[in-house]
N, C-alpha and C positions, 0 to 999 in steps of 0.2 A: 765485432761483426761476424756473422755465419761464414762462411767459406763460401756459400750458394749466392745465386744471385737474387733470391727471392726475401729478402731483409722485409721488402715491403708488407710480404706475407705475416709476417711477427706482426708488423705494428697493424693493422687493418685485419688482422686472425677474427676477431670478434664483430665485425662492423658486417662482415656477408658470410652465407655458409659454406664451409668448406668439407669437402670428402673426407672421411677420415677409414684408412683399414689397419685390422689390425691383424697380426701370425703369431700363434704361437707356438712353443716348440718345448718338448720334453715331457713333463707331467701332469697329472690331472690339478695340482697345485698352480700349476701356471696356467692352465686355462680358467681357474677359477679366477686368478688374479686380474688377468685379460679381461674376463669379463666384469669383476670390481673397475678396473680403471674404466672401460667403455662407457662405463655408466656415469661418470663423471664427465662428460665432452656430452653439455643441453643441446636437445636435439632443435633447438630451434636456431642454434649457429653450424652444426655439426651432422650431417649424414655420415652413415657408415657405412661402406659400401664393402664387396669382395675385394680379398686383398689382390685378386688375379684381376681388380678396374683399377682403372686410373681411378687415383687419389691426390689428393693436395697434401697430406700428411700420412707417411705409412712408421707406424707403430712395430717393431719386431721383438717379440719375449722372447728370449735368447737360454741356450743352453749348454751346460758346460758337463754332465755328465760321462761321456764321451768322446773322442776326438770327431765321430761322425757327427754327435750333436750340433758340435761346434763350427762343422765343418756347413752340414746346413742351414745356421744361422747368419753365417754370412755369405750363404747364397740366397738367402733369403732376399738380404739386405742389398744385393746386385741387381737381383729381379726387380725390386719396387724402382730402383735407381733408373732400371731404364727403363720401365712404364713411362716414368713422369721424372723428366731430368732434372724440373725443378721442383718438382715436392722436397720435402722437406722431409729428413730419414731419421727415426728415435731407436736406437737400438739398447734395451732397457733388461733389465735382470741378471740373472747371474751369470753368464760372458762379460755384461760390461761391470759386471763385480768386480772379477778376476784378471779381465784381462783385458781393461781399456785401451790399452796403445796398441793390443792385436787392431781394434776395430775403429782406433783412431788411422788407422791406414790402408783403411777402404775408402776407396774415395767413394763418396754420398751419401756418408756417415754424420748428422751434424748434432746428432747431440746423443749422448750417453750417460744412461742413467741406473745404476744400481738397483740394487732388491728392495734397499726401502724408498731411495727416492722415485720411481717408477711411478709411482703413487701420485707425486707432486705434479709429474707432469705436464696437465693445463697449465697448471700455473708457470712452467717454464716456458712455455709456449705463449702465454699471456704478456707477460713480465719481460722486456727487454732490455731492462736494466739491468736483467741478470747474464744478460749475451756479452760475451766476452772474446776478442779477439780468437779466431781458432774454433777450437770444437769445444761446446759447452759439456762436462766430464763431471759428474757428482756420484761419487759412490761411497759412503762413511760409512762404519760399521753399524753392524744390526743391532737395534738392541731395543723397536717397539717391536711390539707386535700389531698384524695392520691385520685385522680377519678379511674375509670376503667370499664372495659367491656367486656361481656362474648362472647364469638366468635366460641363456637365448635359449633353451630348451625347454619346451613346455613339460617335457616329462620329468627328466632329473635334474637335480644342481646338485654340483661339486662342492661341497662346504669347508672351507678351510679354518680350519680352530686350532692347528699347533704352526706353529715356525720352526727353523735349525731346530740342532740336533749338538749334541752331548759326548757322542759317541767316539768319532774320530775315527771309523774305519781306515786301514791302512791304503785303503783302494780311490776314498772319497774325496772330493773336494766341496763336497756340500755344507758341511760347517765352516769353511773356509769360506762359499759364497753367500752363504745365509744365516752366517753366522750358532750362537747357540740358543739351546733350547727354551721357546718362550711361548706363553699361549696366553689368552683372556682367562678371567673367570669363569665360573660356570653361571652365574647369574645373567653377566654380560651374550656369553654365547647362548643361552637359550631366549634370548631379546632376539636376537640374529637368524635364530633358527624360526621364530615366530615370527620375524618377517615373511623367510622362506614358505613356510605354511600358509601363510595369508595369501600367497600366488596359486596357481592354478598347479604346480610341479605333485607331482604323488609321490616322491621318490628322492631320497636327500644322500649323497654319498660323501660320509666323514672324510674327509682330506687334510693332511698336514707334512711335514718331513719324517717325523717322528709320530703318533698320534696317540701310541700307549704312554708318551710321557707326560699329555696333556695334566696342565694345574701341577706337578709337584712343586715349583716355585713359588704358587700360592697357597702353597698345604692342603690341595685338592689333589683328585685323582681321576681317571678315565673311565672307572665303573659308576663312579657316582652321577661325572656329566651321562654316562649311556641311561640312567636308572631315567633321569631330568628327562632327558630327549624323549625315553618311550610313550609319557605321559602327555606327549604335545599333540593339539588337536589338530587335523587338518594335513600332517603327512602320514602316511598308508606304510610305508617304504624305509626301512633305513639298512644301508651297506657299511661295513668296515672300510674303507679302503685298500688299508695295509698296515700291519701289525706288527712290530718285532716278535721273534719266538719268544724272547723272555720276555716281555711285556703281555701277552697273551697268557691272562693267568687262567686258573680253571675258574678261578670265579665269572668270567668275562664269556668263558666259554660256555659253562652253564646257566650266567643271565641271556646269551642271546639265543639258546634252546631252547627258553621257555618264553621266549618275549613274542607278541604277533609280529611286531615292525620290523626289527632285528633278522637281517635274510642270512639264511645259512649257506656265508657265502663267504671265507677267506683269504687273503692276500697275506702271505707270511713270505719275506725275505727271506729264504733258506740261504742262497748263494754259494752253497759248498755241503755237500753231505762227506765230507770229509773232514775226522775234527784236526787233524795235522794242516790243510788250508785254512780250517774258518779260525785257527790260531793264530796262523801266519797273517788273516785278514782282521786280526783282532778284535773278532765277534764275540757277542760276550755269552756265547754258550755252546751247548757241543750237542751233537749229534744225537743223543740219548736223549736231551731234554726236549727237541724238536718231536722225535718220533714217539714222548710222550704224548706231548700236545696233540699231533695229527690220532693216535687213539682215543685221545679222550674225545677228543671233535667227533669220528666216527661213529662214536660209541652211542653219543647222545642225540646224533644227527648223521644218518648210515646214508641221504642223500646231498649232504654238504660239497658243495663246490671247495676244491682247498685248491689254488692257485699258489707259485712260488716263484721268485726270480733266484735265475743260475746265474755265476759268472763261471765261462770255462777259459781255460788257460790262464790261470793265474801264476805266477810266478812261481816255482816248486810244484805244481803240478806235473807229477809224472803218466806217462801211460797208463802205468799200473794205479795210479790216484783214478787217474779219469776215470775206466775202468769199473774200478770198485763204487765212485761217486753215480756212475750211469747205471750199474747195476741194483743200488740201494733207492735211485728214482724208478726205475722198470718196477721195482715189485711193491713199490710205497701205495699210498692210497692217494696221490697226487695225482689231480686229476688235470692239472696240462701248465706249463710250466712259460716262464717269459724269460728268455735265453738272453746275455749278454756274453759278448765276446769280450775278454779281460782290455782294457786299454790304457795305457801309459798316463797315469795324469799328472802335469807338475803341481810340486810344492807336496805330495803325498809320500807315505812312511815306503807302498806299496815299490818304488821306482827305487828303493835303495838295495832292494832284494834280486838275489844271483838267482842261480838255474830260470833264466828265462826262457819261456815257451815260444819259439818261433812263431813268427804269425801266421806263417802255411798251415801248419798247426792247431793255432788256434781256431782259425776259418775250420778248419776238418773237424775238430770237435763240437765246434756251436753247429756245424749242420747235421752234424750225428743227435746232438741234443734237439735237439728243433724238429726232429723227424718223430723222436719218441715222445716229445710233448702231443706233436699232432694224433701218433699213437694212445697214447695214455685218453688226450678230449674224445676221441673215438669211444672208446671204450666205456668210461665215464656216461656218454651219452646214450651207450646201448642200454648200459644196466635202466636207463630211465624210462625207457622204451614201455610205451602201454600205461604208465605213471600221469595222473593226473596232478596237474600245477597250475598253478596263478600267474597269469602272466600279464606284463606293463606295455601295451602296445605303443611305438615310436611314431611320428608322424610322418617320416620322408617317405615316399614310395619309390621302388626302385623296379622297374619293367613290370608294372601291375601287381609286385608284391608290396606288401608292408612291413613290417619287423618286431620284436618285443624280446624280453628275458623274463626266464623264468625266477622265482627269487632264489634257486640254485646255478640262477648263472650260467642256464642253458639257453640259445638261440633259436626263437623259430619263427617262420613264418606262415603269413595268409592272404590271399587276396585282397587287395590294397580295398580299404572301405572308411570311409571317412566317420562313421560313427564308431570305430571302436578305437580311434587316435586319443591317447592318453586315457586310455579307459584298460583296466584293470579283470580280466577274464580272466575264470577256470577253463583247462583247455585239455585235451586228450593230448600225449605224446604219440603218434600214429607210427611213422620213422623217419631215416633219414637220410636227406635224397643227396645226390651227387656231390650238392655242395658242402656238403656237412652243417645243412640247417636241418632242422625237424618239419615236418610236415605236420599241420597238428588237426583238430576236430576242435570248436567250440561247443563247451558242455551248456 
């Protein structure tokens, strides 16, 4: 039996409809996942409601990333607890991969479920046979691959086509919750992708842990699914994600400079422009190979968005590291960066290594870095200034504006108007007001 007092809820789950919300928390990979599972809970037993309403059953996609990750996932999991004392609390993904008995002792935690059982869970929820004294706990190692894709947004979906990773960064714990690197076919994902296309979204963003490793375990490869994808009717739009530097070959670079769909728009892990850290983080390339990459991008596409995540304070980072690492982002062609401050994570290579960086430290650096990223988007955004571009309008409005990206990844806004929601304009870049959005002119 559940620990809660609401048993009744289990057996009677399916007989009337109950609320259901769901949170997630970490990467575009878990909101996609989030939105695969929601879709599983028939809307004729199951409303969804904000996870800030009362609910009969709250869902939490949990994340182990970092210790603040973790650290919000289970305040997540307190929140929904005392909205609704007796709902019923799922606390699902990679937190309860790794670390079931942290969130077996929150109280109004009642069931936790792994990266790949997450998936299962109506049926845990259905099935009370499978309720077992205490808190129901399933997390087995990874080893399908489950795709999925997010769909409350009319404009984009998150497309998830790779799982784990191979890698084993010294700093990660994400092969450890998600085990290693697996993807579908390329036949299979382009079925999935032509779901997506048959909905009304313009706009598909490749997601996975790894995603330049997609198919090598099926003697496939990640240029050949992008060739698949460009030729699909009915999306307008396709983004990388996120790319390893060595996985980003130049052929991948020069197919998506010449494709229409393919937005000249990069996510590249750098995490150290220092090759004595990305050794010590046991990245499998160095600093020369990276700043070839970002040439050949430029070269062939001189308005490419190139995005990168930092870790600073990593362990053996000195002054003089940071330093030298800050000054080689100030003059790169990186045009705004996704800062992590280094954090302790157990069970990883990373926590065995001396010269550690205090955390005073580390704080002082991520906000020296965080300043020159917002620097670097500045700048970035000026050279576009007067440049005309295509841009994916959003549907929220927000004080009479509306929202969109340009397919380099720039933001701007217009006058909230209801005919150009999910619709697809050329647009003047005018400039850029206060907030650092663009003000634009429709061409």
């Amino acid at each position: 039996m559940f620990k809660f007092s609401a048993n009744v809820y289990l057996c009677c789950l399916m007989a009337e409809k109950k609320k259901i919300a769901f949170y997630t928390l970490g990467c575009k990979l878990n909101f996609s996942e989030t939105s695969q599972i929601s879709r599983q809970f028939p809307v004729g037993n199951f409303e969804i409601v904000d996870f800030k309403e009362i609910a009969d059953i709250y869902v939490v996609n949990t994340c182990v990333v970092t210790e603040k990750a973790e650290k919000k996932s289970r305040a997540a999991i307190n929140q929904a607890k005392k909205r609704n004392p007796r709902a019923i609390i799922a606390a699902v993904g990679c937190y309860s991969q790794l670390h079931p008995d942290e969130l077996k002792l929150i109280k109004g935690t009642d069931i936790i479920l792994g990266t790949s059982e997450k998936f299962e869970i109506l049926e845990y929820l259905k099935n009370n046979k499978n309720v077992k004294p205490g808190y129901l706990i399933k997390n087995s190692e990874n080893e399908k691959f489950i795709p999925s894709y997010s769909s409350g947004d009319r404009t984009r979906s998150f497309f998830k086509i790779q799982d784990g990773c191979d890698y084993f960064c010294s700093y990660c714990t994400v092969p450890l919750a998600r085990g290693r690197s697996r993807s579908g076919t390329i036949e299979n994902t382009i079925k999935i992708a032509e779901e997506i296309a048959a909905t009304e979204i313009k706009e598909m963003v490749l997601t996975g842990v790894n995603v330049g490793d997609f198919g090598r375990k099926n003697g496939q490869n990640f240029i050949d699914l992008l060739k698949k994808l460009d030729s699909i009717n009915g999306i307008e739009r396709i983004r990388i994600s996120s790319i390893e530097p060595d996985l980003l070959t130049n052929e991948i670079i020069e197919f998506v400079a010449s494709s229409k769909k393919f937005l000249p728009h990069f996510h590249i892990p750098l995490q150290s422009a220092s090759d004595k850290i990305l050794k010590l983080m046991k990245r499998r390339y160095d600093l020369e190979l990276f700043s070839e990459k970002i040439k050949k991008i430029k070269k062939l596409m001189p308005d490419c968005c190139i995005a990168v995540d930092v870790i600073v304070g990593f362990p053996g980072e000195s002054k003089l590291d940071f330093e030298e690492i800050y000054n080689y982002i100030e003059s790169s062609a990186i045009s705004y960066m996704h800062v992590f401050t280094y954090s302790e994570r157990e069970k990883t290579h990373a926590v065995t290594l001396s010269e550690i960086v205090p955390n005073s430290e580390r704080k002082g650096r991520s906000k020296k870095m965080l300043a020159l990223s917002e620097r670097k988007k500045i700048s970035f955004y000026k050279e576009n200034i007067g440049k005309e571009k295509n841009v994916l309008f959003e549907s929220d409005s927000d004080n009479g504006m509306m929202y969109g990206f340009t397919g380099n990844y720039i933001k701007v806004k217009i006058p909230f108007d209801t005919k150009f929601i999910n619709q697809i304009k050329k647009v003047k870049l005018n400039k850029i007001e206060k907030d650092g959005i663009f003000a634009i002119e429709i061409m």
